[in-house]
C-alpha positions as a Markdown table, in Angstrom:
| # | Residue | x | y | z |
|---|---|---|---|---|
| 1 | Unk | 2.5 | 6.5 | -9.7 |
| 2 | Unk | -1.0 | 5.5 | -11.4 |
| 3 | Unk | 0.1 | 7.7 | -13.9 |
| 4 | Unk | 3.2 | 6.5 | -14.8 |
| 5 | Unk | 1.6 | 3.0 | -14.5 |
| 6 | Unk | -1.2 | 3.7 | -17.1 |
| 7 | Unk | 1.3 | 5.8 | -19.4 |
| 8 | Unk | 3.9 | 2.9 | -19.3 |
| 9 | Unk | 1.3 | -0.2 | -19.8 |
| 10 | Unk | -0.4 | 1.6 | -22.6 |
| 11 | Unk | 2.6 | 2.3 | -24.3 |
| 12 | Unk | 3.5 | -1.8 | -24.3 |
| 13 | Unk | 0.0 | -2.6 | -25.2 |
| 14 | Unk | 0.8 | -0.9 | -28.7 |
| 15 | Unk | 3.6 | -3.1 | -29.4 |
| 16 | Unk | 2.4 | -5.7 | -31.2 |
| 17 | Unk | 5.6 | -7.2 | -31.0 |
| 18 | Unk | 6.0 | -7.2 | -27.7 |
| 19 | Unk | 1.8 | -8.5 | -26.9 |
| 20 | Unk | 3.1 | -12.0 | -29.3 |
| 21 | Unk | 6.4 | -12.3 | -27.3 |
| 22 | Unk | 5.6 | -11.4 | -23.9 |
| 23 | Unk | 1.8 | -12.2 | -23.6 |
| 24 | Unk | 1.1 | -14.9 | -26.2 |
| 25 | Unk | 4.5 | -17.0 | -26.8 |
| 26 | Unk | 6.3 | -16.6 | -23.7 |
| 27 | Unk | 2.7 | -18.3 | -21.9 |
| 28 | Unk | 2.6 | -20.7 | -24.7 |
| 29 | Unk | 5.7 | -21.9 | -24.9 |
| 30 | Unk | 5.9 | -24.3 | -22.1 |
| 31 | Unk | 2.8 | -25.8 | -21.8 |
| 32 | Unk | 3.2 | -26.4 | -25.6 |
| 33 | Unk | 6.8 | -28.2 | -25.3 |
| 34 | Unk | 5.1 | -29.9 | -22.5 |
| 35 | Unk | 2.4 | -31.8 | -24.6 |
| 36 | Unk | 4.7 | -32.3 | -27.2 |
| 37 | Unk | 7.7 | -33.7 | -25.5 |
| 38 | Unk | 5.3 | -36.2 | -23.2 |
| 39 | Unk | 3.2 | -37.0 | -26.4 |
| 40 | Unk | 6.0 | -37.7 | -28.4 |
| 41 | Unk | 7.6 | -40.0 | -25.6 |
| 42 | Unk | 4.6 | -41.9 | -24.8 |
| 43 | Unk | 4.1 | -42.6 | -28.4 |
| 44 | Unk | 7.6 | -44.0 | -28.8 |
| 45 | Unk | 7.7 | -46.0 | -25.8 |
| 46 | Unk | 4.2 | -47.7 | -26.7 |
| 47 | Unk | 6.1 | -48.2 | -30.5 |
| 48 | Unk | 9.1 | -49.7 | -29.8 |
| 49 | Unk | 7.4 | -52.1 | -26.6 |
| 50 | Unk | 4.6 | -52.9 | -29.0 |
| 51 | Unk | 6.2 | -53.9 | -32.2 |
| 52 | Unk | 7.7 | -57.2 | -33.3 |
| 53 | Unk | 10.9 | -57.6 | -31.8 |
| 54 | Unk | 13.7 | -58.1 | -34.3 |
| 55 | Unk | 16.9 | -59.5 | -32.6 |
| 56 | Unk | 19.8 | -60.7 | -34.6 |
| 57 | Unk | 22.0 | -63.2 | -33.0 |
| 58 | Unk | 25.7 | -64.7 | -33.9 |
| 59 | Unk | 26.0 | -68.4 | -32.9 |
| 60 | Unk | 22.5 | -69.5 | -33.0 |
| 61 | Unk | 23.2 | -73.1 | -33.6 |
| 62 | Unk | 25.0 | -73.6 | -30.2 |
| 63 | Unk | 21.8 | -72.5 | -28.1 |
| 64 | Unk | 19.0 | -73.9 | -29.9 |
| 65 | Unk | 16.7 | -74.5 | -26.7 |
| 66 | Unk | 17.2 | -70.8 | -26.0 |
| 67 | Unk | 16.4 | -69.5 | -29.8 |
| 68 | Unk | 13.4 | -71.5 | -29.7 |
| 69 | Unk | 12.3 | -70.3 | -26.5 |
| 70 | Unk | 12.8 | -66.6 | -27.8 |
| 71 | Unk | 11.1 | -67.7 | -30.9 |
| 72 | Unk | 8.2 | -68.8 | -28.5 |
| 73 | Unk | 8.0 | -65.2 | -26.8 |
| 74 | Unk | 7.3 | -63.8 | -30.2 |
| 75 | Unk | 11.1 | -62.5 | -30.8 |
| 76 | Unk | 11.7 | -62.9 | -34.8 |
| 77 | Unk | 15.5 | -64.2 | -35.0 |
| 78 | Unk | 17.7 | -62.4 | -37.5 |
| 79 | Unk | 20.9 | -63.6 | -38.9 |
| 80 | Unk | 24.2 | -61.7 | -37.6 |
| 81 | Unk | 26.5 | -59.1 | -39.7 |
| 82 | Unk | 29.8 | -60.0 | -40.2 |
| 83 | Unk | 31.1 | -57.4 | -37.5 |
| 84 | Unk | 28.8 | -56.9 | -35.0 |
| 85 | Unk | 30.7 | -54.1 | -32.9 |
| 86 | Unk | 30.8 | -52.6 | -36.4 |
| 87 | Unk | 26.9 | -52.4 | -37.0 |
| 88 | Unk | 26.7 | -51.1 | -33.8 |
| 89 | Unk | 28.8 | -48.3 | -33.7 |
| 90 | Unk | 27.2 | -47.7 | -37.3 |
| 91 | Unk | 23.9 | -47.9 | -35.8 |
| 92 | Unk | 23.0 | -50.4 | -38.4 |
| 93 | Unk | 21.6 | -52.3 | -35.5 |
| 94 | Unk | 20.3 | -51.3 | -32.1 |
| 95 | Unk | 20.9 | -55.2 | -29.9 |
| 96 | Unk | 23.0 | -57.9 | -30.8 |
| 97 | Unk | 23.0 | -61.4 | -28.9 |
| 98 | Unk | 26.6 | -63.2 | -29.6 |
| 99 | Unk | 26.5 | -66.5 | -27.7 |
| 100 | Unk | 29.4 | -68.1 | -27.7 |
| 101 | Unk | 30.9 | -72.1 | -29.0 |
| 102 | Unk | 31.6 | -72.6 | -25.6 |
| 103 | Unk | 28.1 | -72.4 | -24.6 |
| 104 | Unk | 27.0 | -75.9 | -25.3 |
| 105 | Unk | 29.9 | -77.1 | -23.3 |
| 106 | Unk | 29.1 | -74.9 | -20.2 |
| 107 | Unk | 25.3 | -75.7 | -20.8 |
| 108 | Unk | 26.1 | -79.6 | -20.7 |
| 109 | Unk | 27.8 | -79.4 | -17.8 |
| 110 | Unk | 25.5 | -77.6 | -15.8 |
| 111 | Unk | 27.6 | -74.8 | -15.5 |
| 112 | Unk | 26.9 | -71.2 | -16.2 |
| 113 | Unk | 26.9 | -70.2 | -20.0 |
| 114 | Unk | 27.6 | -67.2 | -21.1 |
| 115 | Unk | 25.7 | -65.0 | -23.4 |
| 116 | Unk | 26.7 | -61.5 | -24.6 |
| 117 | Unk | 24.5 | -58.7 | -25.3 |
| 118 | Unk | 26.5 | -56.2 | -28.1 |
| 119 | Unk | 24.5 | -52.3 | -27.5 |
| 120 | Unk | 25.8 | -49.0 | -27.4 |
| 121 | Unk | 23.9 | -47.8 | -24.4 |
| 122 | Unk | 24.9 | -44.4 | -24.6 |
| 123 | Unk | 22.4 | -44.0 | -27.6 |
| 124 | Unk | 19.1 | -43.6 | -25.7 |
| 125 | Unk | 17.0 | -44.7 | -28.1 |
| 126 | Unk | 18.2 | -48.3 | -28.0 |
| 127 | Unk | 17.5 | -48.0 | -24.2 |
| 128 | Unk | 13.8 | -49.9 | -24.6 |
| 129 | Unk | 14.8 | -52.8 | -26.6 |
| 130 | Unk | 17.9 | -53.5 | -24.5 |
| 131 | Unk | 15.5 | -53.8 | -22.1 |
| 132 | Unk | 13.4 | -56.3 | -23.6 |
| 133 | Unk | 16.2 | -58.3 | -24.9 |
| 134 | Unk | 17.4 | -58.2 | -21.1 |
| 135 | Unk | 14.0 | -59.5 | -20.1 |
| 136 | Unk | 14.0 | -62.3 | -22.1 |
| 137 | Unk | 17.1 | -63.6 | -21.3 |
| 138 | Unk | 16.5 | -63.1 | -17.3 |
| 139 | Unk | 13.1 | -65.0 | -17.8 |
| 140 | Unk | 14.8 | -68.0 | -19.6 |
| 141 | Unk | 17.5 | -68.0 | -17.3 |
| 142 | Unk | 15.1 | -68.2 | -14.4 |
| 143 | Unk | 13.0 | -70.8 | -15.8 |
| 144 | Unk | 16.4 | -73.1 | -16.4 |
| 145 | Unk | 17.6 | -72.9 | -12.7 |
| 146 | Unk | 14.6 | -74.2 | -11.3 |
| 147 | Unk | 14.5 | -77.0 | -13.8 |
| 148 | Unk | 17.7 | -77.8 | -12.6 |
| 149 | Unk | 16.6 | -77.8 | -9.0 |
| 150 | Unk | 13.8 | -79.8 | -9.5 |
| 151 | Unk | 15.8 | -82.7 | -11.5 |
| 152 | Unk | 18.0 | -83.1 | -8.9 |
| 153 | Unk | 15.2 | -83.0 | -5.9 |
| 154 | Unk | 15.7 | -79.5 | -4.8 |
| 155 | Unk | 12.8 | -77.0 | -4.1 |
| 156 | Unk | 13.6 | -74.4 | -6.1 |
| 157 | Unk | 12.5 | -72.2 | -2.9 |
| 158 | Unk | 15.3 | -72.7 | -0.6 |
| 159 | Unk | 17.0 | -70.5 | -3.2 |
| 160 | Unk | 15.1 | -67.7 | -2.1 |
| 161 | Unk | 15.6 | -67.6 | 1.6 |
| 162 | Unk | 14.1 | -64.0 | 1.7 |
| 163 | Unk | 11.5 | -62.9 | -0.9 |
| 164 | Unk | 11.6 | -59.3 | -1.3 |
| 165 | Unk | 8.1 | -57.4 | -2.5 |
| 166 | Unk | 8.3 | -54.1 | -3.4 |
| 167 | Unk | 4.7 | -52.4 | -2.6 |
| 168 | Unk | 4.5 | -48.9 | -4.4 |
| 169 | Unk | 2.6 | -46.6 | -2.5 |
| 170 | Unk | 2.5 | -43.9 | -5.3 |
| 171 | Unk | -0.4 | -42.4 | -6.2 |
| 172 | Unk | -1.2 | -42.0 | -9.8 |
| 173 | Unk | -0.9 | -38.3 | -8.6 |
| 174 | Unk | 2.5 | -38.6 | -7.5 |
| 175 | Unk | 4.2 | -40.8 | -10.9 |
| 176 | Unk | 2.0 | -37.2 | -12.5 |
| 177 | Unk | 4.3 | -35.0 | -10.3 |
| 178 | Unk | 7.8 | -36.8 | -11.5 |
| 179 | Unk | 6.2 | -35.6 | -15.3 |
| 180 | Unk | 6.0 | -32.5 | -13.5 |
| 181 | Unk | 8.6 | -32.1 | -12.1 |
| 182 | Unk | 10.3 | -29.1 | -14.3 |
| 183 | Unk | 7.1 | -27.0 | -14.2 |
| 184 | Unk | 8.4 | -24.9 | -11.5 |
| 185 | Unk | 10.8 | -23.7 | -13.6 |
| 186 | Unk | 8.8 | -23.1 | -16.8 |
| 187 | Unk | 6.3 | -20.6 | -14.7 |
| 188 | Unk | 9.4 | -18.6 | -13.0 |
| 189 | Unk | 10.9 | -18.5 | -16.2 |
| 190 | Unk | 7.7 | -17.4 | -17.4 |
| 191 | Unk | 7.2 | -14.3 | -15.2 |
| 192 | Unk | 11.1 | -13.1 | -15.8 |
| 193 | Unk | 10.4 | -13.1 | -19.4 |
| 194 | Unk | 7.3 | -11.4 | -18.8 |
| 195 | Unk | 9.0 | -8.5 | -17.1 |
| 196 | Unk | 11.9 | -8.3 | -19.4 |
| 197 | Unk | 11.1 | -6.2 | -22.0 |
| 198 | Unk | 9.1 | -3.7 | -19.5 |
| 199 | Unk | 11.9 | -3.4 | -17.4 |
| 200 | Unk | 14.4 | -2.8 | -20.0 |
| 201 | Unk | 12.2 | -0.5 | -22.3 |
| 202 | Unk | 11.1 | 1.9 | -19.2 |
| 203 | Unk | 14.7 | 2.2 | -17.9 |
| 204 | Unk | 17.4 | 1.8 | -20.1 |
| 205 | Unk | 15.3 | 2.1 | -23.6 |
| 206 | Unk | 13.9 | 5.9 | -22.4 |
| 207 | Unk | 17.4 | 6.7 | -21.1 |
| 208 | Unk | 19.0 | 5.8 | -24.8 |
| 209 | Unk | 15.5 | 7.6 | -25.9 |
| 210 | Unk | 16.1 | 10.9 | -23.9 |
| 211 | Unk | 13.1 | 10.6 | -22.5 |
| 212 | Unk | 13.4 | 9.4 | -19.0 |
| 213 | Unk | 15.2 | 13.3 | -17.8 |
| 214 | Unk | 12.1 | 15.3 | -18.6 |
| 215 | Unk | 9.8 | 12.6 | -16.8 |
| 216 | Unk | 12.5 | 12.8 | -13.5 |
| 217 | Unk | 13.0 | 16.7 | -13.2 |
| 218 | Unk | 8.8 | 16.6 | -12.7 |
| 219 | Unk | 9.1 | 18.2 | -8.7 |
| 220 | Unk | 8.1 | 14.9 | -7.3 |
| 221 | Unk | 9.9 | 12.3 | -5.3 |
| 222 | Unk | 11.7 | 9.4 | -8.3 |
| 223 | Unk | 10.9 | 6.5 | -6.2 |
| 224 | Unk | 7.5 | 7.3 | -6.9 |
| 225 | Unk | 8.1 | 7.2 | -10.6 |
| 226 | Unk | 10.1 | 4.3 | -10.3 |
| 227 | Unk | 6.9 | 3.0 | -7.7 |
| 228 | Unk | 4.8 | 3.0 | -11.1 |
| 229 | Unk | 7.5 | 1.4 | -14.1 |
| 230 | Unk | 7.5 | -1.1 | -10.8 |
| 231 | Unk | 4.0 | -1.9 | -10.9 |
| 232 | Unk | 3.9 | -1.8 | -14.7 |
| 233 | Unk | 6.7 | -4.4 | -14.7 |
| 234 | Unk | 5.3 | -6.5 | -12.3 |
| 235 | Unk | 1.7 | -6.4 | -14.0 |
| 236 | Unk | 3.1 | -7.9 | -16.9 |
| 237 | Unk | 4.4 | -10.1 | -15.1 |
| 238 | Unk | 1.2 | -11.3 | -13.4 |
| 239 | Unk | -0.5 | -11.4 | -16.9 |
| 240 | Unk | 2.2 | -13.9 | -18.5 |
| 241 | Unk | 1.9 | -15.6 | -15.1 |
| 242 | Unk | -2.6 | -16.0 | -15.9 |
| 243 | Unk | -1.6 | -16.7 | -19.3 |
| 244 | Unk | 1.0 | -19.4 | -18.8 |
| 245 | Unk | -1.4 | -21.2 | -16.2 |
| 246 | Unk | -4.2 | -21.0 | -17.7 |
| 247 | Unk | -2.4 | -22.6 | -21.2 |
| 248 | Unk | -0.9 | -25.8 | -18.9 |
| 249 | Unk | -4.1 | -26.4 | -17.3 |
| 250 | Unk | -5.7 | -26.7 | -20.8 |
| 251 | Unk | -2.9 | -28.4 | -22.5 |
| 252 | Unk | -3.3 | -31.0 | -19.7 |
| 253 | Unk | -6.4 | -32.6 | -21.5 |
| 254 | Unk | -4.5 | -32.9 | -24.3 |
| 255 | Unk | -2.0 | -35.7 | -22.8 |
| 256 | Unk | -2.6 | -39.5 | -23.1 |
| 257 | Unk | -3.1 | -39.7 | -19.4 |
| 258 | Unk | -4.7 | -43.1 | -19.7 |
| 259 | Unk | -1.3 | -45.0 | -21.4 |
| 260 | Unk | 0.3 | -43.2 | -18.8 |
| 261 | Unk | -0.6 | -44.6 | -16.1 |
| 262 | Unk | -0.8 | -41.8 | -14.1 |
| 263 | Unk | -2.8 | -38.2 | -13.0 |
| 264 | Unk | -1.6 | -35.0 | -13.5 |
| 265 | Unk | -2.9 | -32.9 | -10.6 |
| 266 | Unk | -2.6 | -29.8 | -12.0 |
| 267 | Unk | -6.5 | -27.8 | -12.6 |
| 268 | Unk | -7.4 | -24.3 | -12.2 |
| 269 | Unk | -8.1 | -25.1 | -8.0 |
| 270 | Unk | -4.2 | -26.3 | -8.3 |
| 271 | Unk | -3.0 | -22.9 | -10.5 |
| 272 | Unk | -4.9 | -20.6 | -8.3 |
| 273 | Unk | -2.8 | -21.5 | -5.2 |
| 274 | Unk | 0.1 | -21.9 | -7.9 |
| 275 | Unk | -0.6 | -18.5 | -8.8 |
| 276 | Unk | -0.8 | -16.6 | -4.9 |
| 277 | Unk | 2.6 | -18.6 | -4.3 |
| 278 | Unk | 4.3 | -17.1 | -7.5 |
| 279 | Unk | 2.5 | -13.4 | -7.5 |
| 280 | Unk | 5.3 | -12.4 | -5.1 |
| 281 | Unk | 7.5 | -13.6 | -7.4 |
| 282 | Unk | 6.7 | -11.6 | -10.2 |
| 283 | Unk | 7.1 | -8.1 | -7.8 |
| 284 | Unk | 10.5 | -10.2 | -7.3 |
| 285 | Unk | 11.6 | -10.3 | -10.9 |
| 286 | Unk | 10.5 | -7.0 | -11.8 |
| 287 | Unk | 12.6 | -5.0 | -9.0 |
| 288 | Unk | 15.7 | -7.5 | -10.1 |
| 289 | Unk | 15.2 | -6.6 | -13.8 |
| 290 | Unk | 15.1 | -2.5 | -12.9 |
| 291 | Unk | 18.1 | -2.8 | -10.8 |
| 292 | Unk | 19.9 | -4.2 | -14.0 |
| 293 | Unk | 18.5 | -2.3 | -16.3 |
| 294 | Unk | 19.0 | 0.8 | -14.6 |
| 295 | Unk | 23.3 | 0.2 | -14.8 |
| 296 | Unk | 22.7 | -0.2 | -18.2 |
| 297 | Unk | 24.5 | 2.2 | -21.0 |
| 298 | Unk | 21.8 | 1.1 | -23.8 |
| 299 | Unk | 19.0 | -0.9 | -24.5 |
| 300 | Unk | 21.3 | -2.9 | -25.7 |
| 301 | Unk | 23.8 | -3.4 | -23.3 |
| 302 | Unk | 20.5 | -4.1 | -20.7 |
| 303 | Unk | 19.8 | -6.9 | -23.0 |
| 304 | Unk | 22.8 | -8.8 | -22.1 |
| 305 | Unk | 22.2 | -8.3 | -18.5 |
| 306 | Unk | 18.7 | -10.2 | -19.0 |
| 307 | Unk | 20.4 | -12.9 | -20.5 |
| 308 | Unk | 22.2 | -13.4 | -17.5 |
| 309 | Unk | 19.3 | -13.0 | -15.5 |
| 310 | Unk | 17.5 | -16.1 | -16.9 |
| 311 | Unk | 19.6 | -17.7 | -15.1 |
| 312 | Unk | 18.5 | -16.7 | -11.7 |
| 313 | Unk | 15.0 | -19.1 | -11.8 |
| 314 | Unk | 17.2 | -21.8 | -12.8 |
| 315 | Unk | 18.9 | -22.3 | -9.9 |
| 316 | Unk | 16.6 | -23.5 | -7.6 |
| 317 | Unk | 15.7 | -25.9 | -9.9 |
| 318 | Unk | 19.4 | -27.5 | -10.4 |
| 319 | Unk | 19.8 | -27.3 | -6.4 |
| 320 | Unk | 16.2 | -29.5 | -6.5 |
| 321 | Unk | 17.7 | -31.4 | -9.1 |
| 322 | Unk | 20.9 | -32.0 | -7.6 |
| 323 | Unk | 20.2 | -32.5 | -4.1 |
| 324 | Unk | 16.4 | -34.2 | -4.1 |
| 325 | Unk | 15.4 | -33.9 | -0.5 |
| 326 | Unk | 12.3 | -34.1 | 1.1 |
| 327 | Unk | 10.6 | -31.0 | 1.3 |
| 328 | Unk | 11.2 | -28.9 | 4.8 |
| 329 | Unk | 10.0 | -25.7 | 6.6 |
| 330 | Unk | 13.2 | -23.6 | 6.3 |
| 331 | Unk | 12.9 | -24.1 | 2.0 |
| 332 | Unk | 9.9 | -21.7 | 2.5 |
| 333 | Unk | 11.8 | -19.3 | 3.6 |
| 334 | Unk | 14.4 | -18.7 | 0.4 |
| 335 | Unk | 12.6 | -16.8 | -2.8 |
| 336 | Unk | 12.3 | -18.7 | -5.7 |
| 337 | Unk | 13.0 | -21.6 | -4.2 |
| 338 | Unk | 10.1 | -21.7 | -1.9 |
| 339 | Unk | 7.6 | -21.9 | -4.8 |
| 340 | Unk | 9.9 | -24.5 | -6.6 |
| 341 | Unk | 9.1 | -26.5 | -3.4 |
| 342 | Unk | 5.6 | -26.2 | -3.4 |
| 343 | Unk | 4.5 | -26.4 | -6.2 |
| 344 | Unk | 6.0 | -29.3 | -6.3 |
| 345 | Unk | 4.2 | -30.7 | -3.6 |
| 346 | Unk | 0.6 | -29.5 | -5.1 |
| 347 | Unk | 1.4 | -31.5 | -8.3 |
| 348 | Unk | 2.0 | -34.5 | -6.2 |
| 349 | Unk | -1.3 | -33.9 | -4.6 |
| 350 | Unk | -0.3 | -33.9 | -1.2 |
| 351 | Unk | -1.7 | -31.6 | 1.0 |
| 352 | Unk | -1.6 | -27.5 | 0.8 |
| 353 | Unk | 0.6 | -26.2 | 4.7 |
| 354 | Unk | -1.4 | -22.9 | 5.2 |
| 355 | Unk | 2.1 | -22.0 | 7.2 |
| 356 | Unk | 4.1 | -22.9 | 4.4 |
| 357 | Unk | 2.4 | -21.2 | 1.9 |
| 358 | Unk | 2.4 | -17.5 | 4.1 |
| 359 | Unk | 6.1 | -18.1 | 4.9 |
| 360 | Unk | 6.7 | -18.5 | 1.4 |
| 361 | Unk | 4.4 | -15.5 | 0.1 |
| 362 | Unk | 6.0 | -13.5 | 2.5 |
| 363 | Unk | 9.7 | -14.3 | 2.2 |
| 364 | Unk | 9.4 | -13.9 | -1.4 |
| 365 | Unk | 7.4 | -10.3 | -1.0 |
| 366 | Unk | 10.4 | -9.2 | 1.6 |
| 367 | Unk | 12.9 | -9.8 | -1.1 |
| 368 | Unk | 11.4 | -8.1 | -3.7 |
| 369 | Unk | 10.2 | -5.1 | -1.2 |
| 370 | Unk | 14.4 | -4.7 | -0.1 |
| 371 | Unk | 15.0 | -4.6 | -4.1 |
| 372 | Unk | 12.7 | -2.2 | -5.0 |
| 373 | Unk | 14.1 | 0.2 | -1.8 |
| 374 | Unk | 17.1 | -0.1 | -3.5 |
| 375 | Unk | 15.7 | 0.4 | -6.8 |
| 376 | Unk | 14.3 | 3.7 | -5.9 |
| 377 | Unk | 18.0 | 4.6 | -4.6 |
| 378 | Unk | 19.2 | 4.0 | -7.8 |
| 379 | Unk | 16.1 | 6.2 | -9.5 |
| 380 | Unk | 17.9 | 8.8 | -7.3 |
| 381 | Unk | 21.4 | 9.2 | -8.9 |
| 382 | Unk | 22.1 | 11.9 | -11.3 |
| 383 | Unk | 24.0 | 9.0 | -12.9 |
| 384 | Unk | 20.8 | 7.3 | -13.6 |
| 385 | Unk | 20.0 | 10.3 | -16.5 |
| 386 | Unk | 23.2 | 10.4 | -18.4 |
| 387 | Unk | 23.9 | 7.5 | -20.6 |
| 388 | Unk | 27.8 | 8.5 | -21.0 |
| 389 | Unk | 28.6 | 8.5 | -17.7 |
């Protein structure tokens, strides 16, 4: 088994093609979206809420009291296109404000006046200044109804019978685990595609090779050959794993944490315990990616199966996604989706469950130990040499 270990890990080591992809972009990839999608985001929030708003409106003469409050907030008033749904649609404007003749009318009256705000919300980018338009308006509209009540003698309290205060309780650790909240995924992912190209080269690429018959008529068992592509699988796996955690630990200090508003609780104390919940994980992928590979024709043909196979970390994620429940004991007990579920709760900060963390280490290492029995069953087919039959 050491043998077959030391023979397969050297021969990876010499492609340099597969040290970039499996050992320096496959660690690098997420961590690297990571601080460029939350950089990115942070930057264009803190734009679009810090630069003059520009809000054209249609009927500005019959709500002057409400353009010159806007005016007072610092909103610059633009004159309206022709069609407004038009520059809309065209995306020749992102907010329109149409207020209608029948506003002065209403307004007089003491009545409620309508105003229309024109936005194509399923663009997501006009998402931040329909909010501030929004936010003006509600303010306005706020500060007019208790005029009103207080012209005509009324506290303008007894129209709040019950004031409701929202207290957040969450920790700048916790709004740092919503950020987190697809990192689960991106280290799985990371130690499937770590394993990939080892368990497809040592199986199906020496079968299309003609090489794996002479290394299975040696007189000794095949699971224990199979035993060492299995540990050379799954110590690539463990490397990407290192690499990847290591490389979102240090991207962390390049995040604008402080315009945030928030703490990313995610340092090497936090990827050790990361990485004893997710080494089982990695024995896990490696016996699933033999099984494949080993039905496979061609190097090729086991290609497409690890497509497939990518799949397979995702899921826990979409069920997460999906269904967002608290976390609970009987989660620890599923692979894959046991470390989705604590890691989770690391990032959040909240407390490490000793039980938790064995129940999940060992489900996960029972899994992988039933795959790689039948693994070795498969090493023992006749089937497993011939690549036409």
């Amino acid at each position: 088994m050491k043998a077959v270990w030391l023979k397969e890990i050297k021969d990876n080591l010499r492609d340099r093609r597969v040290v970039l992809s499996t050992l320096v972009f496959g660690p690098l990839f997420g961590p690297v979206l990571l601080v460029v999608m939350l950089g990115f985001a942070e930057r264009q929030t803190s734009e679009r809420l810090e630069t003059t708003l520009e809000l054209p409106v249609v009927g500005a003469e019959h709500a002057p009291n409400l353009i010159g409050y806007l005016e007072r907030q610092g909103v610059v008033i633009q004159p309206a296109p022709d069609d407004p749904e038009a520059a809309i649609k065209n995306e020749t404007e992102e907010v329109i404000v149409r207020i209608p003749e029948s506003f002065g009318q209403s307004w007089t009256a003491g009545h409620s006046a309508s105003v229309e705000v024109l936005a194509d919300q399923s663009r997501r980018y006009t998402g931040t200044t329909v909010r501030r338009v929004r936010g003006h308006l509600s303010a306005y509209n706020r500060t007019i109804a208790q005029l009103r009540l207080q012209m005509r003698g009324v506290d303008p309290e007894l129209t709040r019978p019950i004031n409701v205060v929202t207290v957040d309780l969450a920790t700048p650790e916790a709004r740092g685990g919503m950020v987190l909240s697809f990192l689960p995924y991106f280290i799985l992912i990371m130690v499937f595609v770590g394993s990939m190209h080892m368990a497809t080269d040592t199986t199906a690429g020496e079968r299309e090779r003609k090489s794996l018959e002479p290394l299975l008529i040696n007189p000794l068992p095949r699971w224990q050959i199979m035993a060492g592509k299995l540990a050379a699988t799954t110590t690539f796996g463990l490397l990407t794993l290192i690499l990847g955690l290591v490389a979102f630990v240090v991207a962390m200090g390049f995040l604008p944490l402080d315009n945030m508003n928030m703490t990313l609780n995610l340092d090497f104390k936090v990827a050790a315990w990361v990485f004893v919940m997710t080494a089982p994980a990695a024995l896990f992928a490696a016996a699933l990616l033999i099984i494949l590979a080993s039905f496979a024709k061609s190097y090729r043909e086991a290609q497409s199966y690890m497509g497939m196979v990518v799949l397979v970390p995702m899921l826990p994620s979409l069920y997460i996604l999906i269904n967002p429940t608290k976390a609970e004991q009987w989660m620890t007990l599923v692979p894959l989706l046991s470390q989705n579920v604590l890691i989770l709760e690391l990032v959040r900060g909240e407390p490490i469950n000793g039980l938790w963390v064995a129940l999940c280490v060992l489900s996960t290492t029972l899994a992988a130990g039933v795959l790689a029995v039948v693994a070795g069953g498969l090493y023992s087919r006749p089937k497993l040499i011939f690549t036409s039959d």
